[in-house]
N, C-alpha and C positions, 0 to 999 in steps of 0.2 A: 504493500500500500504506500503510495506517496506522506511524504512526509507532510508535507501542506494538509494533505486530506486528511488525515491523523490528527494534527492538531487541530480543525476544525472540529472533530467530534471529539475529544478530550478537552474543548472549550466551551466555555457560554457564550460568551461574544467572540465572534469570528474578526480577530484583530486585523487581519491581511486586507477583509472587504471592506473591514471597517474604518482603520487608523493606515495601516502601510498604504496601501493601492492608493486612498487617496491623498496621500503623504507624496506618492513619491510622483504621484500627476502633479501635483501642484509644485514641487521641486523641481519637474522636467517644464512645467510651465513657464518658471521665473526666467529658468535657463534659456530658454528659447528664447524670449522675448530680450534677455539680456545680451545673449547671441544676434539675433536679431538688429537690435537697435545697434551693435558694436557694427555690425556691418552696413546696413545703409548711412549709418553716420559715417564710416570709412568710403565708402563710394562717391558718396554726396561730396565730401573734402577734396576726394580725386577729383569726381568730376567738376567741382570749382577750381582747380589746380589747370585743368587741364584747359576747362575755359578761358580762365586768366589768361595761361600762357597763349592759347589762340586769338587772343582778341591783340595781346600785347603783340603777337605775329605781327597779325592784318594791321594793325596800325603803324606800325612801323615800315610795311611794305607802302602804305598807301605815302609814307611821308617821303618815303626812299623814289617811290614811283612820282611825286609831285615836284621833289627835287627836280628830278632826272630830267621832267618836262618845263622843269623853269630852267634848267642850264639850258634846254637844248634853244627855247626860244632866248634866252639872250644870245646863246652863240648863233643863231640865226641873222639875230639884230646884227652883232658886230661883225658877221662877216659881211652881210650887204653894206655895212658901214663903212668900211675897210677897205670895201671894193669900189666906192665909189670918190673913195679920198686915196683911191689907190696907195694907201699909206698906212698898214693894218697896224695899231696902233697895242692892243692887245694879245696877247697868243694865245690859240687856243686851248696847246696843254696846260697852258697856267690856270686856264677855268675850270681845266678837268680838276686840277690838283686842287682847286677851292670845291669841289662837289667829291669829296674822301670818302670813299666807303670802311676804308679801316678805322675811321674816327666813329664811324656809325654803330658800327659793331663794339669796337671798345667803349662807346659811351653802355650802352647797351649791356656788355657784361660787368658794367657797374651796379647795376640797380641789384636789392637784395634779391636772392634767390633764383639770378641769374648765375650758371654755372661758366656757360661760354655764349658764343655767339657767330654767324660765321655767315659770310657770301660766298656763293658758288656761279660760275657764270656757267653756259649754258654747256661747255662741254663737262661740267661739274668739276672744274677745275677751283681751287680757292683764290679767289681774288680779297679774300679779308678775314679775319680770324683773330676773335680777339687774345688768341695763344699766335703770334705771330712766328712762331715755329712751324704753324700748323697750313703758314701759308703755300700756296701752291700745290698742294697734294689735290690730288685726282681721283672723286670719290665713285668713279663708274661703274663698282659692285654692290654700289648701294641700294638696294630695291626702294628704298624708300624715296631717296631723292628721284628716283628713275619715276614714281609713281608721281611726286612733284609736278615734275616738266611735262606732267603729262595736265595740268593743272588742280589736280587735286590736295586740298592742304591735309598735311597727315601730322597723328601724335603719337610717337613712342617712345617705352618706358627702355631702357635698358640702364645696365647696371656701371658703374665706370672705375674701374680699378685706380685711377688717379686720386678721384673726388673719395674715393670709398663711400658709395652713395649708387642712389637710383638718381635717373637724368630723366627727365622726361623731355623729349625733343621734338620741337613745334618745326615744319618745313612747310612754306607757304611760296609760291612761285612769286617772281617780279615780273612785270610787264611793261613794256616799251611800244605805246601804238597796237596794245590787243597781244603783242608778242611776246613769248615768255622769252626775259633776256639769263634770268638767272632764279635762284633760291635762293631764301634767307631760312638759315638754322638758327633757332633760338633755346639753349639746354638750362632746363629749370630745373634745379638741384631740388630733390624730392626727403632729401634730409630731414626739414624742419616738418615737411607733411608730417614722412613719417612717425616722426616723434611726438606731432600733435596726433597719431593715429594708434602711439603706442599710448598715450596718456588717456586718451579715450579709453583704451582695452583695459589698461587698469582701472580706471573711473568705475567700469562700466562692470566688471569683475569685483572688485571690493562693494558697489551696491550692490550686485547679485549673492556677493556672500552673507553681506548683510541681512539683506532680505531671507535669503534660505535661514540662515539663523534666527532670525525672527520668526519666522513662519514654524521651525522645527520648533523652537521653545512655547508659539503658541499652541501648535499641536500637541506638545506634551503637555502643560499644563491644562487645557483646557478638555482634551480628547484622547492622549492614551493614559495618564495616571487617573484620570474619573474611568472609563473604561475596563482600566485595570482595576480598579474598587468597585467599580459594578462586579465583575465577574468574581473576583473573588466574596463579595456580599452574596451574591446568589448562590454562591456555591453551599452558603449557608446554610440556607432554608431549607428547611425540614418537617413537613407539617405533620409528621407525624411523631417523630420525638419532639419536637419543638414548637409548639403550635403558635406560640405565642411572638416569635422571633422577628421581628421587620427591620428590614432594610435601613440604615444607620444612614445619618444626613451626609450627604457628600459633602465634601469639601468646598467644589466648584458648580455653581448652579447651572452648567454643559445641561447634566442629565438630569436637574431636579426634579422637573414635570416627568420625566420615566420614574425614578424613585421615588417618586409622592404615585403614580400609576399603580407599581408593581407592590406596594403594600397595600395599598387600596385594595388590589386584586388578592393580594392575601390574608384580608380582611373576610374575603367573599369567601376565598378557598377555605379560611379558619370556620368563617359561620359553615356553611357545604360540609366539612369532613367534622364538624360537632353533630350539622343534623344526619350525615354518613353515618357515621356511628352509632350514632342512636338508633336510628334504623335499622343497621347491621343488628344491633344488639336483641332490639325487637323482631327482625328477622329470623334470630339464631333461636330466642327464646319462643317463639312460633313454631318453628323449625324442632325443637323439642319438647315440646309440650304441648296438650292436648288441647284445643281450642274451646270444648265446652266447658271441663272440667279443670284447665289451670293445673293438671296434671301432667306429671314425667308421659311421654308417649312411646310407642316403642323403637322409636331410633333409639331415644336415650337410653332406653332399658338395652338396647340390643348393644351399645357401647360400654356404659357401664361392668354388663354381664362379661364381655372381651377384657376389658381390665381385671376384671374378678381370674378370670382363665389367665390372665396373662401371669399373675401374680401368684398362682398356682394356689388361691384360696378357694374353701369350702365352705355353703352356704345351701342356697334352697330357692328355690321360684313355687310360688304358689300361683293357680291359675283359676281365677272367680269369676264364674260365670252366672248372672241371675236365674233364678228359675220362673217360669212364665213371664217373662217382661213382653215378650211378645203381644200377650194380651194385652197389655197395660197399653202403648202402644196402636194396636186396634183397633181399641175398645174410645181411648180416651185424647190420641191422637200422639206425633210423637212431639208436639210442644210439650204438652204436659210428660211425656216419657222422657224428655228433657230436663227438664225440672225434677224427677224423679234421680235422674243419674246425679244430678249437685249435691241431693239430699244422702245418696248411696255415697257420694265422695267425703259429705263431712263427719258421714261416721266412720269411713277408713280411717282418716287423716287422725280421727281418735287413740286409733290403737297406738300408743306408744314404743318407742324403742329407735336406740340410735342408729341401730344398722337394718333397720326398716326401709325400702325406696316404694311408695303407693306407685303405681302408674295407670295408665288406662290402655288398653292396646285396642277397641275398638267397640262400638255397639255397646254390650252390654258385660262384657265382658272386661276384666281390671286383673293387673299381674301384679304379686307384692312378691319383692325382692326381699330375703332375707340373707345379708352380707356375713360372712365370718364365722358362723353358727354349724356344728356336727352332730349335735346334742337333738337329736329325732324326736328325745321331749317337751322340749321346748319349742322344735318346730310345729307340731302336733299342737304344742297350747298357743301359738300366734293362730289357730286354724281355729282353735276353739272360741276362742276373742272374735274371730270375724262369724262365725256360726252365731253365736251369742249376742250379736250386734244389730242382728235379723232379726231375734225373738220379740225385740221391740217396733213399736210401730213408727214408722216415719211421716211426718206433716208436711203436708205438699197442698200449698194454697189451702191452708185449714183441714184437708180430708185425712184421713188416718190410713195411708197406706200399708199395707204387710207382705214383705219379699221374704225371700228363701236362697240362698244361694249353693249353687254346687263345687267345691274347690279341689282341683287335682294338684297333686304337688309333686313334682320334681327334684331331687339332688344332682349338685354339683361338687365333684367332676366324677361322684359313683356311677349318675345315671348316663352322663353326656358331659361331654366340654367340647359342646360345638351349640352354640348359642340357638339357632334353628330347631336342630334336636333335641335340647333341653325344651323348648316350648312347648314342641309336638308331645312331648312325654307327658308334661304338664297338660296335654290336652287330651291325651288319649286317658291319662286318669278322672279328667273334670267329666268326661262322657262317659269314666265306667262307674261312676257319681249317679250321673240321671240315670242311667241303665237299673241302678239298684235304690230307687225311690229320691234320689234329691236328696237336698236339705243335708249335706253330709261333707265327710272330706275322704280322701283315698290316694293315698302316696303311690307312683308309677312300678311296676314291677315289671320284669323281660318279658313274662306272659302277655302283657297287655301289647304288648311290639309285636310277640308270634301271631296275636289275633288282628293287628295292623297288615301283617306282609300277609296271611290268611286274605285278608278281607280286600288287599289289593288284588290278589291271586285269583281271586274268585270277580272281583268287576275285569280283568282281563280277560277271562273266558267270557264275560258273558259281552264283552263289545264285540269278541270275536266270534261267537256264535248268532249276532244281529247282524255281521258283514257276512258270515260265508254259512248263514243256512243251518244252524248248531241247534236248534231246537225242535223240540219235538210234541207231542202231543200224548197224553195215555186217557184211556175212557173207563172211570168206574161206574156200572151200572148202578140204578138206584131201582129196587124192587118192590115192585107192591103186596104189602103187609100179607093182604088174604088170597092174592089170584097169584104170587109170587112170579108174574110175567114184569120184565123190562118196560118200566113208565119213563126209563130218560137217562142221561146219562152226565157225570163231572166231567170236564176236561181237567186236567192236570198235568202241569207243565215240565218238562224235562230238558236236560243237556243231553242231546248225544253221544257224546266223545266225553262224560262224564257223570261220575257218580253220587257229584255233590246231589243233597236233596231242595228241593224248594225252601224246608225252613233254613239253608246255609246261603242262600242267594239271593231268595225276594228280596230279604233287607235288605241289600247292598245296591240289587236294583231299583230300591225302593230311593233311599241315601241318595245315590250316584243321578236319580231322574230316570233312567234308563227305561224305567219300570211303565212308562208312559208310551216309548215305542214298542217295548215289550206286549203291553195289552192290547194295542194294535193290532200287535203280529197273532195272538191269540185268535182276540176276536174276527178275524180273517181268515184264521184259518181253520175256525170250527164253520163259520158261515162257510165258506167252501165244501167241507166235511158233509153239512148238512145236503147242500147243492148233489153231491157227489153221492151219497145213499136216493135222495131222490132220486137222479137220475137209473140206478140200481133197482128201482121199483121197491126199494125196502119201505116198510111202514115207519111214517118218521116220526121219531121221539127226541125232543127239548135236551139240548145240551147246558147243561149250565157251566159259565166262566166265572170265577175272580175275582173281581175289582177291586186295585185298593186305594187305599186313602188321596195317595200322591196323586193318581188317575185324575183327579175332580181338578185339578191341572192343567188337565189337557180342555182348552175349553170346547174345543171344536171335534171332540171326539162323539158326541151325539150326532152330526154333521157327517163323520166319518161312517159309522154305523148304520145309518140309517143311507151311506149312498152304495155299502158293501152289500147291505141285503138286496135293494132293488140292483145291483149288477148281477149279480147270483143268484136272482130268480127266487129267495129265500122269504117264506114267511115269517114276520116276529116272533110268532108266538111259540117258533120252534128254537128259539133264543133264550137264556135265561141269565141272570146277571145275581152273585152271589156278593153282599155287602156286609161285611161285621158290624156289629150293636155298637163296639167304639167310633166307628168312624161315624155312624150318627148322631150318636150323645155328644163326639165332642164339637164336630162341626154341624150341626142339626138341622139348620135354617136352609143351610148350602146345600147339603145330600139330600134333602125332603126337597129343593128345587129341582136337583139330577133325576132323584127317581121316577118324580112324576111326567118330566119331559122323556123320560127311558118307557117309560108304562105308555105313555102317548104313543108311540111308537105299536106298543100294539106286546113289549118282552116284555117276559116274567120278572119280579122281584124276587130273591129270596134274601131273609137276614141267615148270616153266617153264622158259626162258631156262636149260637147262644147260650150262656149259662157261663162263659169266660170272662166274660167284663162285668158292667153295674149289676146283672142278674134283674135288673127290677123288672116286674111284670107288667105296670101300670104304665111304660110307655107303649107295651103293643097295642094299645087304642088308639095311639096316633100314626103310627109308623105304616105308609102307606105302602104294604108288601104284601107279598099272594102267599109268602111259605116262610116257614122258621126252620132252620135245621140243627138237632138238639147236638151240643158238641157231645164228641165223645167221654170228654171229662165226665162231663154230667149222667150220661147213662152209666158209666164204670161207678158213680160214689152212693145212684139213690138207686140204681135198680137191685136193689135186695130187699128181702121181703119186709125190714121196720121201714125203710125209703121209700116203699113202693108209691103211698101215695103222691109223694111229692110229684113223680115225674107224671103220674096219673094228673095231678091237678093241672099241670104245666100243658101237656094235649089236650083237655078237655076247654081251658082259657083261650088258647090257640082257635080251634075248633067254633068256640059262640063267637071270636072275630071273625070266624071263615076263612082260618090262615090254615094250612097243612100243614103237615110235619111230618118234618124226615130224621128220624135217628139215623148219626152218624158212629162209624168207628165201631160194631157192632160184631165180634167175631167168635162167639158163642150162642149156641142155641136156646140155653136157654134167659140168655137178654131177648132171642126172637121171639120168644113167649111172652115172656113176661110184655114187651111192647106191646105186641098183637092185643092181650087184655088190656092194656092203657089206651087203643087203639088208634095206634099212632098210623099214620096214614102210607108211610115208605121207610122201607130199611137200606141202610149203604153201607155195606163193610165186607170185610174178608170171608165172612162167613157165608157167602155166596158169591163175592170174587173179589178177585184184586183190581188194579189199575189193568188194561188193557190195551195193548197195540191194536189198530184197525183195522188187522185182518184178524185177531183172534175174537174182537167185538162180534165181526160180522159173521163168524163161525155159531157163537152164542145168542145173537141178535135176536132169536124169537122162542128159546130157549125156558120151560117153566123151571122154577130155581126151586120151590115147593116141591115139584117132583123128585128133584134132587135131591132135597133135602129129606125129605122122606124116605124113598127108595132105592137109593144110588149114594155111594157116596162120591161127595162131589170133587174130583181132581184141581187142585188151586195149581 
């Protein structure tokens, strides 16, 4: 890199553009002009030199010429005078000798700065010379006089080893009658010019040095030491260690209005980088902290937790999640669910303890950091402190709110020291929390990870068994109680290419949403089913499918339904759709809207799995379904003979709604008795078959299972 360019970026002010360059123009300026003026004044002096000596020429040629014409008319005179007094009185050399050219010339090289002086007659011979040595020489290699006689007056300068001097030498022609008779030389000793030319040069050099030294002392005082104090002032400033710092008054007021400028401006900069920072600070404190609650958020925690690892310390993450906030929420909107999370914050922020960090990581859910701590009973009683912090109620706009929360906990660095992992732990505890009623705490264990990579294992198969065709269909019949012939039959869903059972998968379908194109694929492929025996000429019987919760989801799957049976030529009523008692109790309003637009339709209802959930009897007066199906729990506990009435009471309630009933799970005969006297209307279980693939259905399709049961025994 060039040196110049270097120093411009290792400078603040760029000296060269700014002090030298125009330093050294205006240095070349003076110069010039003092050059300059040295020589037209030296010109001008010559060419008044020169003029001089031409004018003193001509004049003297005119007076030599005016002579020459008054001798010749006197000798005119005296010779006609002479000749007529035949007695010449005068001579005429003597008139010559009174008309001297050598007096001419010597008067001539008297005058100052006259060097010599000299006549030449026409063969350029000397006829006068005020060096009378010099008379008679023959000057016929002369260009100059040659250029003379031709009548041109000439000036030249040469140098003359005699005089040790310049000469400058005027030759101007003489004339007689128009005729050139000779030349007159006139040498003007160029001495004194000179010396008034060398006094000029000095004159004229001492006020250029003058000047340059003036000029350089005004530049430095005025423009490179303010310059140089600007640059090193600004190298000063520092607004960030030094906020306060401004530029110090110069010296010389060159730059004042810049240094009254540049503090001005970092006046601005100071106020800009106070309200920067404050911003910044507000930014970063935004930036880690939760914007409802004023709380640590999870960057923080996730930094913090890295320090904790870095530092190779032991400690604990709790993970608190509310129980039903969702309803809250719902029900009462999430402003007010917002105002509910402030009230949940100020009674964490109770719990004491220095190596406590509350934070919020989202929703409804809050992480407390316990720092430093091995002691599992201790950790155990900050869990107990946040359990017991719920049993109270909390004031929300005056109402008496009551939550519940579920907390999974975590160790570190037993369970994880990978910040991520530790939370998932913490979360797969907080979910095995709800799974075992809420309202509790339960620290992470490696089981709970095998039933993690389980439960990813199983949504793998089942995305792959929705792309490439993995599922299948099995049909349990359902038999009627007294004529024991085939009234209809379960679909029930299977893997192909696996053994898991539905209870190890719905959930996960259920969890993961899947379960929505899942039901889909069901309900499509029993309507085809049904499609496919019709076509078969078989006598067709009602399949019933599934449904669960998540389903009610899918909003446009009545839309679906109802455009699969009219492309397959499929009546409804050969459709049946099986709903558990919880998904109506807990969403009621919702599924009582489904079922009725499903029954529009022209399908069967049935409630599912009854006697699993609330058991109560008194909402089957609302619940708009065609059939109940007793779970199997319930026939294994009351069909013995001090039980018997119960399940007796339970058909006969059913029965004055005008609901059927199907015992399910039924694989003893004598549960088939005992029903047939409670007169329950259909039986479903192993005791007249299993699940069935659709060509073994269609093997059994018109099959009496009474006969069988009877007379045969029957091959499962």
């Amino acid at each position: 890199m060039p040196k110049s360019k270097h120093k411009v970026k290792n400078h603040i002010v760029n000296k060269y553009k700014l002090v030298y360059l125009p330093l050294f123009i205006g240095v070349l300026a003076i110069l010039t002009v003092s050059v300059t003026s040295y020589y037209i004044s030296k010109n001008l002096l010559l060419d008044e030199m020169k003029q001089g000596g031409i004018n003193l020429a001509n004049l003297t040629t005119r007076k030599i010429n005016n002579e020459i014409s008054s001798m010749k008319i006197i000798n005119d005179l005296l010779e006609d005078g002479l000749k007529q007094a035949r007695n010449p009185v005068i001579n005429n050399e003597i008139l010559k000798q009174e008309f001297n050219y050598q007096e001419i010339v010597e008067s001539l090289a008297k005058e100052d700065n006259i060097a010599y002086a000299l006549i030449v007659d026409k063969e350029l011979k000397a006829i006068a010379d005020s060096d009378i040595r010099d008379i008679g020489i023959v000057y016929t290699d002369d260009l100059e006089y040659l250029s003379t006689l031709k009548g041109e007056t000439i000036a030249t300068e040469w140098y003359s080893e005699d005089l040790n001097a310049n000469v400058l030498e005027i030759t101007v022609p003489l004339f007689d009658d128009g005729e050139i008779i000779g030349i007159l030389g006139i040498g003007l000793s160029m001495k004194n010019v000179y010396g008034s030319i060398y006094f000029i040069f000095l004159s004229f050099s001492m006020i250029t040095m003058i000047m340059v030294l003036l000029f350089l002392w005004a530049q430095h005082r005025n423009v490179i030491k303010p310059v140089d104090q600007l640059d090193q002032s600004i190298r000063q400033i520092d607004v960030e260690k030094n906020a306060g710092y401004r530029l110090p008054s110069p010296e010389r007021d060159t730059f004042l209005g810049l240094f009254s400028s540049i503090n001005a401006m970092l006046d601005e900069i100071n106020h800009y980088f106070y309200q920067l920072k404050k911003q910044e600070a507000y930014i970063e404190h935004i930036a880690y902290h939760d914007d409802l609650t004023n709380l640590p958020n999870r960057r923080m925690l996730v930094e913090k937790l890295e320090l904790e690892f870095t530092h190779n310390r032991s400690g604990a993450i709790m993970l608190l999640d509310l129980d039903n906030f969702k309803e809250i929420n719902d029900t009462l909107g999430h402003v007010y669910g917002d105002k509910v999370l402030k009230k949940v914050t100020e009674a964490l922020l109770h719990i004491k303890g220095e190596n406590l960090v509350v934070s919020r990581l989202g929703g409804d859910e809050f992480l407390i950091l316990i720092k430093e701590e091995e002691d599992i009973l201790k950790i155990e009683n900050y869990a107990r402190k946040v359990i017991d912090l719920f049993s109270n109620k909390l004031l929300v706009e005056d109402d008496e709110v009551y939550l519940t929360c579920s907390i999974g906990i975590a160790l570190y660095p037993s369970n994880s020291n990978s910040v991520s992992q530790l939370i998932m732990n913490a979360d797969m505890a907080m979910y095995g929390v709800k799974g075992f009623g809420k309202n509790n705490y339960m620290f992470f264990n490696e089981e709970m990870l095998t039933n993690l990579n389980e439960k990813i294992e199983v949504e793998n198969k089942l995305r792959i068994a929705l792309k490439d065709d993995g599922f299948k269909l099995l049909y349990q019949p359902q038999i009627d109680t007294y004529t024991g012939e085939i009234v209809g039959f379960e679909a029930l869903l299977r893997l192909k290419k696996s053994n898991l059972s539905p209870a190890q998968f719905i959930p996960v379908a259920e969890e993961t949403g899947m379960i929505i194109e899942i039901g889909r694929w069901v309900t499509e492929a029993v309507i085809k089913q049904v499609a496919l025996w019709k076509k078969k000429e078989l006598s067709l019987k009602p399949i019933a499918i599934n449904f669960s919760a998540k389903q009610l989801n899918d909003l446009s799957y009545i839309d679906f339904l109802q455009a699969k049976l009219k492309e397959n030529h499929v009546e409804a009523n050969y459709l049946e759709i099986e709903i558990t008692e919880g998904l109506f109790l807990e969403k009621i309003e919702k599924t009582i809207e489904f079922v009725n637009q499903i029954k529009a339709l022209g399908v069967k209802m049935a409630l599912d799995d009854f006697g699993t959930g609330y058991s109560s009897l008194s909402y089957l007066t609302f619940l708009p379904v065609d059939k109940i199906k007793l779970d199997k729990s319930l026939s294994d506990k009351y069909l013995e003979t001090k039980n018997f009435k119960m399940i007796g009471g339970i058909i006969a309630l059913a029965h004055s709604l005008n609901l059927d009933v199907v015992a399910e799970g039924i694989e003893e005969e004598a549960q088939y008795i005992q029903l047939k006297a409670a007169r329950s209307n259909y039986i479903q279980g192993y005791l007249f078959s299993r699940p069935l693939e659709v060509k073994e259905v269609e093997k059994i399709y018109n099959d009496n299972f009474l006969h069988k049961l009877l007379f045969e025994e029957y091959d499962e």
